[in-house]
C-alpha positions as CSV (number, residue, x, y, z in Angstrom):
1,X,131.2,85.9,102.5
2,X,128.4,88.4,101.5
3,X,124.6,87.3,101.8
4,X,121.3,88.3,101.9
5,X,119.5,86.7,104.5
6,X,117.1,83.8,104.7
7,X,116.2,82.5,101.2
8,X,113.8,79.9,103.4
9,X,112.9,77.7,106.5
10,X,112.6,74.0,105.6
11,X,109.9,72.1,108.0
12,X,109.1,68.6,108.0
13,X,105.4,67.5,107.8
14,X,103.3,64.3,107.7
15,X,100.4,65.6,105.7
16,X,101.2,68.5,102.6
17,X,97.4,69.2,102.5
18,X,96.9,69.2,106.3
19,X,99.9,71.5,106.7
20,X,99.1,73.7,103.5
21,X,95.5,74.3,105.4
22,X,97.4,75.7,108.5
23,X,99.8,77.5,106.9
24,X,97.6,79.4,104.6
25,X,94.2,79.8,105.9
26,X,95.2,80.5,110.1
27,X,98.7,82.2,109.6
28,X,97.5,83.6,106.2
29,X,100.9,83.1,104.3
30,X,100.4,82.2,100.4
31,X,101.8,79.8,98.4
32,X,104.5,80.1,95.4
33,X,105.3,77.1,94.2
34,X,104.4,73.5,94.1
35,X,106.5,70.4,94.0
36,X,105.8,66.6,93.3
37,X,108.7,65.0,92.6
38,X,110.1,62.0,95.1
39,X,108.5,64.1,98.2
40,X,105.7,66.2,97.8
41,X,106.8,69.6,99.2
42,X,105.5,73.4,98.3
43,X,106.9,77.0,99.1
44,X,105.4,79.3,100.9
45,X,105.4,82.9,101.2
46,X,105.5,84.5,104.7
47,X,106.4,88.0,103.8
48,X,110.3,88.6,104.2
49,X,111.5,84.6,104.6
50,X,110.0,81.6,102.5
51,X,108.9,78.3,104.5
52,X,109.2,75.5,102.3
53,X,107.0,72.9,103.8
54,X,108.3,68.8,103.0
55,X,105.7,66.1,103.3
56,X,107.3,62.7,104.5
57,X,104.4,60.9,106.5
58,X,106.7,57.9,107.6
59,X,109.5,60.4,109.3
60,X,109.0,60.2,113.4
61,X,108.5,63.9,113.8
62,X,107.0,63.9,117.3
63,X,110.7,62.6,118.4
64,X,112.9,64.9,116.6
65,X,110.8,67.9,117.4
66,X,110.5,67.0,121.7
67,X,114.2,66.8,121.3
68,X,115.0,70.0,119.5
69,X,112.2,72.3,121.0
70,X,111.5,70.7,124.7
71,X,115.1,69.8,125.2
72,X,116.4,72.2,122.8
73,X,114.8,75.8,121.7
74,X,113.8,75.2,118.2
75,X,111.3,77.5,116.9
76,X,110.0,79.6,114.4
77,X,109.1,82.9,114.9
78,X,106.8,85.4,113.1
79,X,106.9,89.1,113.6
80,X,104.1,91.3,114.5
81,X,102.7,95.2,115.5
82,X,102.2,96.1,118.3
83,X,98.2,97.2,117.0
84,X,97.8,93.9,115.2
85,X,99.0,91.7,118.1
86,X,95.7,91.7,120.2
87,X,94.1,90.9,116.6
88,X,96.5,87.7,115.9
89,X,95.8,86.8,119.7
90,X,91.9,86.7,119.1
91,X,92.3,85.4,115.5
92,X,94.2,81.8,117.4
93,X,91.1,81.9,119.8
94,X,88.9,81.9,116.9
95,X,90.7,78.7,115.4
96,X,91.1,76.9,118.4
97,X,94.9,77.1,118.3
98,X,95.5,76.3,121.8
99,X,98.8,78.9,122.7
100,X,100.8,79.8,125.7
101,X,101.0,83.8,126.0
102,X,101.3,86.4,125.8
103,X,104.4,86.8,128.1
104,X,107.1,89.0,127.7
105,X,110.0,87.7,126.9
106,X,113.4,90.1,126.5
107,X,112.2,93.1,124.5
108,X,109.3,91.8,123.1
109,X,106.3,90.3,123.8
110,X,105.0,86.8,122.1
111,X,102.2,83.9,122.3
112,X,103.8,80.1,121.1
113,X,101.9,77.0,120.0
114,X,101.8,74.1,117.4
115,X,101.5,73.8,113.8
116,X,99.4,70.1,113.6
117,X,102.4,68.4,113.4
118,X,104.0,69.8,116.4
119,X,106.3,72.3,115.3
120,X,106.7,75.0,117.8
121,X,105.8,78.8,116.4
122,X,105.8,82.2,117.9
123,X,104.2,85.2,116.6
124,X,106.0,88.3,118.3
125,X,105.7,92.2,119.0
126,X,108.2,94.2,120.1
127,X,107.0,95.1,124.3
């Protein structure tokens, strides 16, 4: 088997627009395509991977996510500079994204929080 990487990252959410918001205007990704079929889901474009955000406002997402992420280590993870890390760092302070960090973890260094539905992101340089 021969392939090329991530095509895209599914994540559950519990409001599109809420979500969209998040996704575009604080972590500054863009999206590509819009769906409205049974579920209203869109794609976004984060530069190498596409995240394809689902909307399903009756799915308990608080549960699923404590399990995988608290119990588990499900993340996602966004890579960084080195020069533009301080900037992203100052950029969460500015919109109130509440983040644990910097540490340095392995070879690089990262800060993690929450999209507003709880899914747990990094942003990460290399140390």
């Amino acid at each position: 088997m021969k392939l090329d990487g991530i095509h895209h990252i599914g994540v559950n959410v519990s409001d599109i627009d809420r979500a969209e918001k998040f996704y575009t205007d604080v972590l500054g990704f863009h999206v590509v395509e819009r769906y409205d079929e049974e579920m209203r889901h869109l794609m976004l474009d984060s530069g190498n991977t596409f995240i394809h955000l689902f909307e399903n406002p009756e799915l308990p997402i608080e549960n699923a996510i404590n399990c995988l992420s608290v119990e588990g280590l499900a993340h996602i993870a966004f890579g960084t500079n080195r020069e533009y890390f301080p900037k992203i760092i100052d950029e969460l302070k500015v919109e109130n994204i509440v983040f644990r960090g910097p540490l340095i973890l392995g070879q690089g260094e990262s800060v993690h929080f929450k999209d507003p539905d709880g899914n747990h992101l990094e942003i990460r340089c290399p140390a």
